[in-house]
TORZA-948160 format. One record per residue (C-alpha): y, z, x; residue in three letters; residue number from 1. Coordinates in steps of 0.05 Angstrom, whole numbers, plus 5000, padded with zeros to 4 digits. Each point is the difference from the previous one (the first is absolute). Layout:
# residues N
Y=Y, Z=Z, X=X, residu=Ala, num=NUM
...
END
This chain:
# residues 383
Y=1823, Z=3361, X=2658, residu=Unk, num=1
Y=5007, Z=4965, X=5063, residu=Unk, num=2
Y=4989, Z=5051, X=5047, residu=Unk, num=3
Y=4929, Z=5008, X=4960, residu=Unk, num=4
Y=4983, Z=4925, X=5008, residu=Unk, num=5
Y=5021, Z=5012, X=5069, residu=Unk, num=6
Y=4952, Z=5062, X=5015, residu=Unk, num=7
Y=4939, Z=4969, X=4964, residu=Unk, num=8
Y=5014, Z=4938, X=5030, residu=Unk, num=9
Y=5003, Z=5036, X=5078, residu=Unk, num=10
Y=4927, Z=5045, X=4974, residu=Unk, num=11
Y=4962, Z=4938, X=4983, residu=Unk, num=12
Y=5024, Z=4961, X=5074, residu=Unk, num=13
Y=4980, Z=5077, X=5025, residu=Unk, num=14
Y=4927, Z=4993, X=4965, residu=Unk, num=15
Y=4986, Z=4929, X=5016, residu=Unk, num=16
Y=5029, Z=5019, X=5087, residu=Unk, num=17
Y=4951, Z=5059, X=4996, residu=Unk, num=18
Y=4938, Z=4957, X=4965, residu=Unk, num=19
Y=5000, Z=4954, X=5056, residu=Unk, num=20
Y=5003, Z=5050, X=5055, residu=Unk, num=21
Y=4937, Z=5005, X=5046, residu=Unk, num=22
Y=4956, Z=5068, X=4976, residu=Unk, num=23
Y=5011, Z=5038, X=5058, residu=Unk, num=24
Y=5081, Z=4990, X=5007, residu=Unk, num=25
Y=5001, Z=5019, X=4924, residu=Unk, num=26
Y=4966, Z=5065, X=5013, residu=Unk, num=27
Y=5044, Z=5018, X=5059, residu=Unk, num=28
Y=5066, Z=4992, X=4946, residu=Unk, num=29
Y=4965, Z=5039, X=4945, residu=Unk, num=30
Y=4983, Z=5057, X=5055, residu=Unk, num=31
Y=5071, Z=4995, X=5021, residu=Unk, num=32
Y=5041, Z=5008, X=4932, residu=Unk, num=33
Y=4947, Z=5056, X=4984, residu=Unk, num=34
Y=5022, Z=5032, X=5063, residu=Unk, num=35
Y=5074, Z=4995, X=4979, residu=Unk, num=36
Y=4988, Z=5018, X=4933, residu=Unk, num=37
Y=4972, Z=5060, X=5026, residu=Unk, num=38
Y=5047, Z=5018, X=5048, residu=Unk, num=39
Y=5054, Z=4984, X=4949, residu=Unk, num=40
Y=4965, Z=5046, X=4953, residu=Unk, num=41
Y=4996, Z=5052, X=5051, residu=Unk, num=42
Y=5073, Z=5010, X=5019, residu=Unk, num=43
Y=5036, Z=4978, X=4943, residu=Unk, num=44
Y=4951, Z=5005, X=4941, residu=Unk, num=45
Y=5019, Z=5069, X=4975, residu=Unk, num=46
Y=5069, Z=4977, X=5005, residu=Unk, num=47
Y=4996, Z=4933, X=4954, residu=Unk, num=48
Y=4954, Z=5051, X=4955, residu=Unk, num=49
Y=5056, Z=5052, X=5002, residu=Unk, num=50
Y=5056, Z=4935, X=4975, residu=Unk, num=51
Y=4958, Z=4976, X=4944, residu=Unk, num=52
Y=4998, Z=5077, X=4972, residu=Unk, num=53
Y=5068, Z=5003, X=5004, residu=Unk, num=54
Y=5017, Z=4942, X=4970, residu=Unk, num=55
Y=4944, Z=5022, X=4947, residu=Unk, num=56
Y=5036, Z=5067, X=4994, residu=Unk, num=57
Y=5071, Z=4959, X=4990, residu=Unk, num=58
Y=4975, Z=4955, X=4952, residu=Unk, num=59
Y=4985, Z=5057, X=4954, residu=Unk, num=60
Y=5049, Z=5034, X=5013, residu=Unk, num=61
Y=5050, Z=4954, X=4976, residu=Unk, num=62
Y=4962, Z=5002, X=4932, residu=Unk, num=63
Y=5011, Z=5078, X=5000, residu=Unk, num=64
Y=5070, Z=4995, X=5014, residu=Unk, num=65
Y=5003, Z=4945, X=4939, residu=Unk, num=66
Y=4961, Z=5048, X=4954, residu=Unk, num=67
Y=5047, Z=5061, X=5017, residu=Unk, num=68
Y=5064, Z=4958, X=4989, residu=Unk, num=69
Y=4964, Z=4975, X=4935, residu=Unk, num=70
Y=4984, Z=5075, X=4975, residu=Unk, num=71
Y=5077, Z=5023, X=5021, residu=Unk, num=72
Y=5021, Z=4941, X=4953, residu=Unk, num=73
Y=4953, Z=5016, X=4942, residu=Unk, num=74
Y=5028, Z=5077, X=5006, residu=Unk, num=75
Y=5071, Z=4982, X=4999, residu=Unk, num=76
Y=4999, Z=4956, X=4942, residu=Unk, num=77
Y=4953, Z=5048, X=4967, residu=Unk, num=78
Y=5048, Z=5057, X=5009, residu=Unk, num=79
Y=5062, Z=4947, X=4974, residu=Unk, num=80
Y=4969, Z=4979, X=4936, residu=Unk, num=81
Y=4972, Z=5065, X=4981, residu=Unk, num=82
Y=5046, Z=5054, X=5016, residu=Unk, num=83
Y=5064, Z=4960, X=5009, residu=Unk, num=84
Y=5034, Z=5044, X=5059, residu=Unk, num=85
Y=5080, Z=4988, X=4999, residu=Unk, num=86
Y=4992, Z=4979, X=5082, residu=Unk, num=87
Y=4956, Z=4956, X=5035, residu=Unk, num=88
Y=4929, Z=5046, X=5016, residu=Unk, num=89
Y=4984, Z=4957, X=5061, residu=Unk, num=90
Y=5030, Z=5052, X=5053, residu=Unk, num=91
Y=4957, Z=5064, X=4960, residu=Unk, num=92
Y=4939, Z=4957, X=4993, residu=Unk, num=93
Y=5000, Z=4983, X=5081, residu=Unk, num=94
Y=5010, Z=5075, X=5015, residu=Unk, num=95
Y=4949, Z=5016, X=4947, residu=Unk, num=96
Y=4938, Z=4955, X=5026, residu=Unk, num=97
Y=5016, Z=5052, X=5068, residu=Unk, num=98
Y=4980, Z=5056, X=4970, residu=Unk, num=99
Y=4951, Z=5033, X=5039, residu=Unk, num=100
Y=4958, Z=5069, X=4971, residu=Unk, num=101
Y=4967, Z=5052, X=5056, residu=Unk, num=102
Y=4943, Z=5038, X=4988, residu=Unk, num=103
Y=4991, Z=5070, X=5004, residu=Unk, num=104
Y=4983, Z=5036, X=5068, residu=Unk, num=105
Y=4917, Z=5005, X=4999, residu=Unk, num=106
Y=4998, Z=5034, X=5056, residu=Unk, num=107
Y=4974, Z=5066, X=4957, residu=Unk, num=108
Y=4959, Z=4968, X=4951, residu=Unk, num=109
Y=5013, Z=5056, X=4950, residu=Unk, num=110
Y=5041, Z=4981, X=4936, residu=Unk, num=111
Y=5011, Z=4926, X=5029, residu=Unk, num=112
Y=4983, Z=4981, X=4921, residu=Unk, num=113
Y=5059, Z=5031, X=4968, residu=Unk, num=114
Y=5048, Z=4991, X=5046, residu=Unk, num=115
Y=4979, Z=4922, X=5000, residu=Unk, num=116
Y=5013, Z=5004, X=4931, residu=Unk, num=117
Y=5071, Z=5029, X=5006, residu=Unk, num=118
Y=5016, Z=4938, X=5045, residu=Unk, num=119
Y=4978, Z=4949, X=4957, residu=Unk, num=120
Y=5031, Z=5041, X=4943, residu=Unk, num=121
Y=5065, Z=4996, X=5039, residu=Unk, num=122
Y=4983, Z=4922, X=5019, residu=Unk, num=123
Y=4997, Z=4973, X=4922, residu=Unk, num=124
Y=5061, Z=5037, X=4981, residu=Unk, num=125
Y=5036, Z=4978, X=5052, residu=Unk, num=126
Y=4981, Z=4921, X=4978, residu=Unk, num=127
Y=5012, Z=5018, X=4927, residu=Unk, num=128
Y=5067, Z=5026, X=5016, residu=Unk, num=129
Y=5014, Z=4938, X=5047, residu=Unk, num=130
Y=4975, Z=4949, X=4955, residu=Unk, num=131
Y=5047, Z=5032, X=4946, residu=Unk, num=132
Y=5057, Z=4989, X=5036, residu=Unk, num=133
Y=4978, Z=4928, X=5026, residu=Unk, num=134
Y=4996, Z=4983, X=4923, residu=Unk, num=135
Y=5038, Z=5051, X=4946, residu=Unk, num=136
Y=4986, Z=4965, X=4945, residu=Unk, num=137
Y=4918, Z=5002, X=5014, residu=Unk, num=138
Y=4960, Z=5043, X=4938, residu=Unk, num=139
Y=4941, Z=5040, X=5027, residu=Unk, num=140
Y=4948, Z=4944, X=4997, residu=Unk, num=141
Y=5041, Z=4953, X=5043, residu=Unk, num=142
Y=5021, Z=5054, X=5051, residu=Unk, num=143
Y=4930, Z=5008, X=5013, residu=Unk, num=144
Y=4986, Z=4923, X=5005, residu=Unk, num=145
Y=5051, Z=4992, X=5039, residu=Unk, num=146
Y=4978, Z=5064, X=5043, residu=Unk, num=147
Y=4932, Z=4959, X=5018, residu=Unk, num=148
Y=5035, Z=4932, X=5005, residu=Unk, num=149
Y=5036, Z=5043, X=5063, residu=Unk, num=150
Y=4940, Z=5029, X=5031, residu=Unk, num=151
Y=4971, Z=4932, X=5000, residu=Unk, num=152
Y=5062, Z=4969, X=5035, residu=Unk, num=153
Y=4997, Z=5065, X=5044, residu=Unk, num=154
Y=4920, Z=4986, X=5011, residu=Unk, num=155
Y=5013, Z=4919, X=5027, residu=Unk, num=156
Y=5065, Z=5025, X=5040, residu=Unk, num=157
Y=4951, Z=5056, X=5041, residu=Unk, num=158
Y=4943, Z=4944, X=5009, residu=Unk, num=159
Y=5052, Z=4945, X=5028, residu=Unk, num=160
Y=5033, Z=5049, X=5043, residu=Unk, num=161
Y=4939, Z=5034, X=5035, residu=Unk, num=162
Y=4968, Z=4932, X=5011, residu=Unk, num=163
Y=5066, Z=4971, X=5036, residu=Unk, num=164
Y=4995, Z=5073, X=5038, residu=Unk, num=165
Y=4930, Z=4972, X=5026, residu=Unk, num=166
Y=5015, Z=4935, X=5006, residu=Unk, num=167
Y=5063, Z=5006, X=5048, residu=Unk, num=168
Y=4976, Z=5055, X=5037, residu=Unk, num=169
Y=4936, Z=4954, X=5020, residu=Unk, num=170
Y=5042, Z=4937, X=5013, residu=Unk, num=171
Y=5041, Z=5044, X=5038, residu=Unk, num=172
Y=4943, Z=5034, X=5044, residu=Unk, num=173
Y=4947, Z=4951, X=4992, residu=Unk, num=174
Y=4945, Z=5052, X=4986, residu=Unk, num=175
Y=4943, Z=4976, X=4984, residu=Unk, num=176
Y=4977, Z=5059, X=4959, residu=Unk, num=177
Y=5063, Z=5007, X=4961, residu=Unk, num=178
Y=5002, Z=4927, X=4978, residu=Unk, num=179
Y=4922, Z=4999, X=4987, residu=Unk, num=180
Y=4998, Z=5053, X=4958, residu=Unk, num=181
Y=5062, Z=4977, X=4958, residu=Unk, num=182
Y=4966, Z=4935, X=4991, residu=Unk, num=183
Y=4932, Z=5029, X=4972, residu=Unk, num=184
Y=5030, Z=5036, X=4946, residu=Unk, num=185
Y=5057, Z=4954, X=4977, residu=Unk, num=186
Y=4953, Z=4957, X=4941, residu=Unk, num=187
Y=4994, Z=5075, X=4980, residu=Unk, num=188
Y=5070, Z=5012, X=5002, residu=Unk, num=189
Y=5021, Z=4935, X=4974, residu=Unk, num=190
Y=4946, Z=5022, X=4944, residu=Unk, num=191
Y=5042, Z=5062, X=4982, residu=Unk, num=192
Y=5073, Z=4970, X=5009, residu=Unk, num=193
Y=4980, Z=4948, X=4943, residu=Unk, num=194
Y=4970, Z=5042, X=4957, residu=Unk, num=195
Y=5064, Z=5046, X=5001, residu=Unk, num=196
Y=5037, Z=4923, X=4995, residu=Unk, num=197
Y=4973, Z=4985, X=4939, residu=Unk, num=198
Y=5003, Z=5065, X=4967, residu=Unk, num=199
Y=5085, Z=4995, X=5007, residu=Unk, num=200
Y=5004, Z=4958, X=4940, residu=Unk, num=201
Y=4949, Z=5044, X=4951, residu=Unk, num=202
Y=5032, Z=5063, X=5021, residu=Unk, num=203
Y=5072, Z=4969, X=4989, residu=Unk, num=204
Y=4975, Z=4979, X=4933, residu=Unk, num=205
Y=4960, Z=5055, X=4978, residu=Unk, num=206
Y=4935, Z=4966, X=4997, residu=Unk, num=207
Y=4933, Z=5034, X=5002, residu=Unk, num=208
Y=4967, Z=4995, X=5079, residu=Unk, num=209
Y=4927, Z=5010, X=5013, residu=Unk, num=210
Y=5009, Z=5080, X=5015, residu=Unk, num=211
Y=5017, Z=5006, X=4934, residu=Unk, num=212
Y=4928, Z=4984, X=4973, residu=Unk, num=213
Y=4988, Z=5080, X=4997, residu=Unk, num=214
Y=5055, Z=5006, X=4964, residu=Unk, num=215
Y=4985, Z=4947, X=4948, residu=Unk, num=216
Y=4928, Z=5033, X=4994, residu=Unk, num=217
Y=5041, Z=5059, X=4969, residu=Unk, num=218
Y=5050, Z=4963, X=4961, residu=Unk, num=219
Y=4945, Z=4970, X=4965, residu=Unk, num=220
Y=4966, Z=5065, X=4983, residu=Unk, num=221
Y=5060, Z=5041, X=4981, residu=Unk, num=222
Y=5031, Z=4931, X=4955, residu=Unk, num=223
Y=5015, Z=5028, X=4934, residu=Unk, num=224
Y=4993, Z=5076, X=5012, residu=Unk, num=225
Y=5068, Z=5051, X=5014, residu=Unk, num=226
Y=5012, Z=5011, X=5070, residu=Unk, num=227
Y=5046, Z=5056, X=5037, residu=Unk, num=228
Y=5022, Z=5014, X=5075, residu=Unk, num=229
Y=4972, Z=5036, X=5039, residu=Unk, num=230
Y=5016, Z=5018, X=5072, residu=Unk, num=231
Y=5037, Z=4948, X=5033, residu=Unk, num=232
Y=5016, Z=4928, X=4976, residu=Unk, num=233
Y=4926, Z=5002, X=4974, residu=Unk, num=234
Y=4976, Z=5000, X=4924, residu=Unk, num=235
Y=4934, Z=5024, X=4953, residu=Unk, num=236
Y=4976, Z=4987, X=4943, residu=Unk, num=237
Y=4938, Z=5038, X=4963, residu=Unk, num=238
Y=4954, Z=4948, X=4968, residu=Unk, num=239
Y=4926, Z=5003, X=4976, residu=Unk, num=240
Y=4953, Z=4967, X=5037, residu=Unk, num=241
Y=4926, Z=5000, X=4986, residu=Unk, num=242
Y=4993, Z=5059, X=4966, residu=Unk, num=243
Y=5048, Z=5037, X=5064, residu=Unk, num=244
Y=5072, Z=5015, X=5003, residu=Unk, num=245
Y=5025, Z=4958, X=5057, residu=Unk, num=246
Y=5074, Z=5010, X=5025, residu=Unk, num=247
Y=5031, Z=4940, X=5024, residu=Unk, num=248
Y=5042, Z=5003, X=5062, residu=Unk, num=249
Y=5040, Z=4946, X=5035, residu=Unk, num=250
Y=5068, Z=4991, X=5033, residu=Unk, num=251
Y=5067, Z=4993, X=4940, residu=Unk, num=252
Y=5017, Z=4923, X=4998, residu=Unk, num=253
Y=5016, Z=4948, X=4997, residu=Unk, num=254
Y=5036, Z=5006, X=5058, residu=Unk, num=255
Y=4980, Z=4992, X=5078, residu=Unk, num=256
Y=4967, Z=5072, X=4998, residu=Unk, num=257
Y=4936, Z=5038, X=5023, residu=Unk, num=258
Y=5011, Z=5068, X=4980, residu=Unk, num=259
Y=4976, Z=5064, X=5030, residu=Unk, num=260
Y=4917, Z=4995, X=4975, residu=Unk, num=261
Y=4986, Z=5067, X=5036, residu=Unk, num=262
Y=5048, Z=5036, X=4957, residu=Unk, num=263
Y=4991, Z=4975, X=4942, residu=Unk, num=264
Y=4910, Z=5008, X=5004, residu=Unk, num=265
Y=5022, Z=5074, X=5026, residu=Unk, num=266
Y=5043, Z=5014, X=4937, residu=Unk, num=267
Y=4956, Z=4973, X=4952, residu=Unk, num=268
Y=4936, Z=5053, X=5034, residu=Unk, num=269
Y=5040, Z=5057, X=4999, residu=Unk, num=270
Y=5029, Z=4988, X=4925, residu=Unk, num=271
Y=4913, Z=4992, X=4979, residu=Unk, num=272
Y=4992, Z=5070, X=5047, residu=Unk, num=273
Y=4957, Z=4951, X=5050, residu=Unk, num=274
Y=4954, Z=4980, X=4940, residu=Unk, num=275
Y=4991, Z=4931, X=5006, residu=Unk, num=276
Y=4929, Z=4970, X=5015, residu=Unk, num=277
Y=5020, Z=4944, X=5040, residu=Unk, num=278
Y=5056, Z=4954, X=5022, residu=Unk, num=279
Y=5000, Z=4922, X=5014, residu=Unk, num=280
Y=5057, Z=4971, X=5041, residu=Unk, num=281
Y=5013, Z=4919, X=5002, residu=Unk, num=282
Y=5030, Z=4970, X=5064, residu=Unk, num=283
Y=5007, Z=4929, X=5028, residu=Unk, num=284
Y=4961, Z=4995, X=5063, residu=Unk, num=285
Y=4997, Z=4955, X=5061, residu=Unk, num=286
Y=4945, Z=4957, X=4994, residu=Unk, num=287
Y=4958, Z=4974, X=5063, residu=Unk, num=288
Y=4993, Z=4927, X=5018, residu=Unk, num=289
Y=4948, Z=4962, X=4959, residu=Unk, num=290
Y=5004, Z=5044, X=4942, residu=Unk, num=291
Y=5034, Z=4984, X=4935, residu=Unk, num=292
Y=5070, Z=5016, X=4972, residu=Unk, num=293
Y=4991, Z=5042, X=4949, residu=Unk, num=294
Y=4941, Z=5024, X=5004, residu=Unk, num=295
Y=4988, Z=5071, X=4973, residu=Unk, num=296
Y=4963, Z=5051, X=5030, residu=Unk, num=297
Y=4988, Z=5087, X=4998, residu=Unk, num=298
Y=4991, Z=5049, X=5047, residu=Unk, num=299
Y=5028, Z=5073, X=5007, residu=Unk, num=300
Y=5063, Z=5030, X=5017, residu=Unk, num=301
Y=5079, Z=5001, X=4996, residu=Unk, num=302
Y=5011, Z=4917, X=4993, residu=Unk, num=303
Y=5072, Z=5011, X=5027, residu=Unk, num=304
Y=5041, Z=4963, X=5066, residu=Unk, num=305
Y=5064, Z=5022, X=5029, residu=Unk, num=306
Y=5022, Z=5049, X=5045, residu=Unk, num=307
Y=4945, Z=5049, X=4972, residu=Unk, num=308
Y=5037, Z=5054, X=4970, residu=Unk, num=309
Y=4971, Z=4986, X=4929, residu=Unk, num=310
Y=4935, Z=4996, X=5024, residu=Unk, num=311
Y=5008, Z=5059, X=5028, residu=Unk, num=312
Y=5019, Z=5035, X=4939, residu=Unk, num=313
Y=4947, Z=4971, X=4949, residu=Unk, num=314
Y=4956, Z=5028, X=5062, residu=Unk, num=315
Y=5016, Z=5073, X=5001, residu=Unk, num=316
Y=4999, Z=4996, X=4930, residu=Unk, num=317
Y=4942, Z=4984, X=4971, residu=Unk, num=318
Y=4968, Z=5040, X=5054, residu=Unk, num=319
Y=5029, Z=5051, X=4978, residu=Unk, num=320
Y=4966, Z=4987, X=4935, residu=Unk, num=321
Y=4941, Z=4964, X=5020, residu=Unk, num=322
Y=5010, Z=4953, X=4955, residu=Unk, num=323
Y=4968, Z=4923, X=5024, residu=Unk, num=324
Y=5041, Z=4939, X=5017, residu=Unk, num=325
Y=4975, Z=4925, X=4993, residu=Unk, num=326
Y=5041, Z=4942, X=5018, residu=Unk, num=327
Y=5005, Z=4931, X=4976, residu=Unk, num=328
Y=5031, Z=4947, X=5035, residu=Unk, num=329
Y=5007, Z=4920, X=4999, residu=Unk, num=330
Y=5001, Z=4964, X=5065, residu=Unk, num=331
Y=5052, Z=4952, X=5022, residu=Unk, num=332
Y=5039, Z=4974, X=5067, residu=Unk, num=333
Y=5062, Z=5029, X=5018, residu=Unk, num=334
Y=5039, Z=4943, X=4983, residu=Unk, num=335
Y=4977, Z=5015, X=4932, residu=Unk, num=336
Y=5015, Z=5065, X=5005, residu=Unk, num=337
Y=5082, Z=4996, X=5000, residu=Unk, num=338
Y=5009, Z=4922, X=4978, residu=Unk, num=339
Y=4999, Z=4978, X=4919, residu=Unk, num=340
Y=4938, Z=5028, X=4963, residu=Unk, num=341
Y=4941, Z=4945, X=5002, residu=Unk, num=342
Y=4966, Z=4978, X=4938, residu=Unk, num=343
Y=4925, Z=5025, X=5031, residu=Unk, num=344
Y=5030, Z=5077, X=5018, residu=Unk, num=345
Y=5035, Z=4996, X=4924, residu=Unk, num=346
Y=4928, Z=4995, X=4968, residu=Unk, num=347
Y=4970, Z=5048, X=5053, residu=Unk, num=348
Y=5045, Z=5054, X=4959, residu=Unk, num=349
Y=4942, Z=4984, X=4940, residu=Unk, num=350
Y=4942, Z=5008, X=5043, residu=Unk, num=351
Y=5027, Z=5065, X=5029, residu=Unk, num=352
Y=5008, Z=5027, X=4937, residu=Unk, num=353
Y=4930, Z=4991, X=4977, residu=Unk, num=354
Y=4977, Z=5027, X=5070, residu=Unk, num=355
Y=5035, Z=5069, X=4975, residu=Unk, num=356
Y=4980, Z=4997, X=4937, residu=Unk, num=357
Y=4926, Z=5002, X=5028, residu=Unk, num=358
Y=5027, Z=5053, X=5046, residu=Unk, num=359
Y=5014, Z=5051, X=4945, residu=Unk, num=360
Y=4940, Z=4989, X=4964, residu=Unk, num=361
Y=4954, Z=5004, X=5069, residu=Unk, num=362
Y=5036, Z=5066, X=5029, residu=Unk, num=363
Y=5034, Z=5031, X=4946, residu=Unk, num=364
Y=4972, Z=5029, X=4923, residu=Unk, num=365
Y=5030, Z=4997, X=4938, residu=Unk, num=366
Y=5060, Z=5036, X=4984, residu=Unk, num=367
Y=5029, Z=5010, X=5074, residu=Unk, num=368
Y=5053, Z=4993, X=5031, residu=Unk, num=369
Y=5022, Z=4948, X=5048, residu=Unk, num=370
Y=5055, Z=4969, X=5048, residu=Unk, num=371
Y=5011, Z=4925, X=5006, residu=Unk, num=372
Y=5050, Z=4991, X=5057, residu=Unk, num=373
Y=5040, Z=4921, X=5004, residu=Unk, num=374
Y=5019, Z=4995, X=5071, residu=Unk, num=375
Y=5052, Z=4946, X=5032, residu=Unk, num=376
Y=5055, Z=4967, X=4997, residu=Unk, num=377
Y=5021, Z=4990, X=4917, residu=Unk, num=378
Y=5058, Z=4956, X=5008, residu=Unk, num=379
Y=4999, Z=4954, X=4942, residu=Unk, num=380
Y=4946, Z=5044, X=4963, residu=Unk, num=381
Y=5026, Z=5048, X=4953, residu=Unk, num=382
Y=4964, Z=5059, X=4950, residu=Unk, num=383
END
């Protein structure tokens, strides 16, 4: 506090010296800190600029590093209270949140599809089979949550990591482009690391997340009607819908689980012998700034993310049959996408629903066939 006083005190006798200065003396001073302020700027500018991105970049990063030690901690108790391991999991969790998948050689384009698939196939049962050993006495349902509680601790490990990579190799160089472009994208980054942050606690609990809201679209329609497996991890159920028979697809919950859609549409054509009129998949999209969460609009296509290898599928398939895809989707942010399911994206699930109802009636007649295809995340949302 004194120091202030001091300062404001040592401006004002400043002011009051410069006031009473004769014009032209006063201009000659002004010209002359411009000319050092310039000069300054000129040698040593980029350098001051380069220390206040780096202690930008630091500054966040220490938040990373606190969100990655937070997600760690959330996993390991996680992994204690629900599948009660006889050791501590701490050592199998650090080596787990390493794991590292490489994609297939596209150097020869030909085929890339399937043998992507393979790999991921490989990837999730080599979690299942890990997470089964990190906690025996897990059912099905909680292996799974637990599963995605791991990939999100994996996801903030990654994003701390490769921004300390950045961050020390600039401070270490002091390159200007590698510290510039680290500092343009971190609010993005930082963006993405929270949005996996606060998704820990809703996957370690099983709650419904905002990718879900496909998923929920088809719970809702299939509520109250039989449903079997089909395919992998994904369910159907055949229930009448204005005047159509409409079969009901989405991923087998409650558990952290998204199912393989591309399968599951491909099974159902083949058992109808390609005779279905139309099919209607539901998605959770990212919406663009200024727009509204929640918000429900239609379009045409496979409304599918990922690595593409379901898309590809529903793709060849229905070309095969010509039969026409629309989409429906309901906008949101990506921190809605993976954190606890908002009230606004809940009620979307209503509104998208009545957007396929007027679907079937606009491009399909009475007495067809159809495909209604859930797609996301239905942790927390079961049949």
């Amino acid at each position: 506090m004194n120091m202030a006083v001091m300062l404001l005190a040592a401006l004002a006798t400043l002011q009051k010296w410069l006031l009473q200065m004769p014009g032209e003396l006063f201009s000659q001073i002004v010209s002359i800190i411009f000319i050092f302020l310039l000069l300054f700027s000129m040698f040593y500018g980029q350098r001051l600029q380069l220390r206040i991105w780096l202690n930008e970049i630091e500054g966040s990063l220490y938040k990373l590093k606190y969100l990655r030690d937070e997600g760690r901690r959330i996993a390991i108790e996680a992994i204690k209270e629900v599948g009660k391991p006889q050791t501590d999991p701490t050592p199998k969790v650090d080596r787990f949140l390493e794991y590292f998948t490489i994609s297939p050689q596209s150097l020869d384009p030909v085929g890339i599809v399937w043998k992507l698939e393979h790999i991921l196939d490989v990837r999730d049962a080599r979690f299942k089979d890990e997470v089964k050993l990190l906690a025996p006495s897990a059912d099905e349902t909680q292996i799974n949550n637990l599963e995605n509680t791991l990939e999100a601790a994996m996801a903030l490990n990654y994003i701390y990591k490769v921004i300390r990579h950045y961050f020390l190799l600039g401070k270490k160089t002091l390159s200007l482009y590698v510290i510039m472009q680290i500092q343009m994208i971190l609010p993005l980054v930082m963006r993405e690391a929270e949005a996996y942050a606060s998704a820990l606690k809703a996957f370690a609990y099983g709650q419904p997340i905002g990718d879900g809201v496909g998923a929920l679209v088809a719970a809702k329609l299939m509520h109250g009607f039989p449903v079997r497996k089909v395919q992998k991890d994904c369910v159907v159920a055949t229930v009448p819908l204005e005047g159509r028979t409409a079969y009901i697809i989405k991923a087998e919950g409650p558990g952290g689980n998204v199912g393989k859609p591309g399968d599951a549409i491909k099974t159902i054509i083949e058992e109808n012998e390609g005779k279905i009129a139309n099919i209607i998949m539901i998605d959770a999209a990212l919406k663009l700034e200024g727009e509204e969460i929640g918000e429900v609009a239609d379009g045409v296509g496979a409304a599918i993310g990922g690595p593409g290898v379901d898309q590809f599928k529903i793709e060849e398939t229905i070309l095969k049959y010509r039969i026409p895809i629309n989409a429906v989707i309901i906008k949101e942010d990506i921190g809605d996408a993976v954190s606890p399911m908002r009230r606004e994206i809940f009620e979307a699930a209503d509104k998208a629903i009545e957007r396929i109802r007027q679907l079937i009636l606009e491009r399909t007649r009475e007495g067809d066939k159809v495909i209604i295809c859930g797609v996301g995340n239905t942790i927390g949302i079961g049949q």
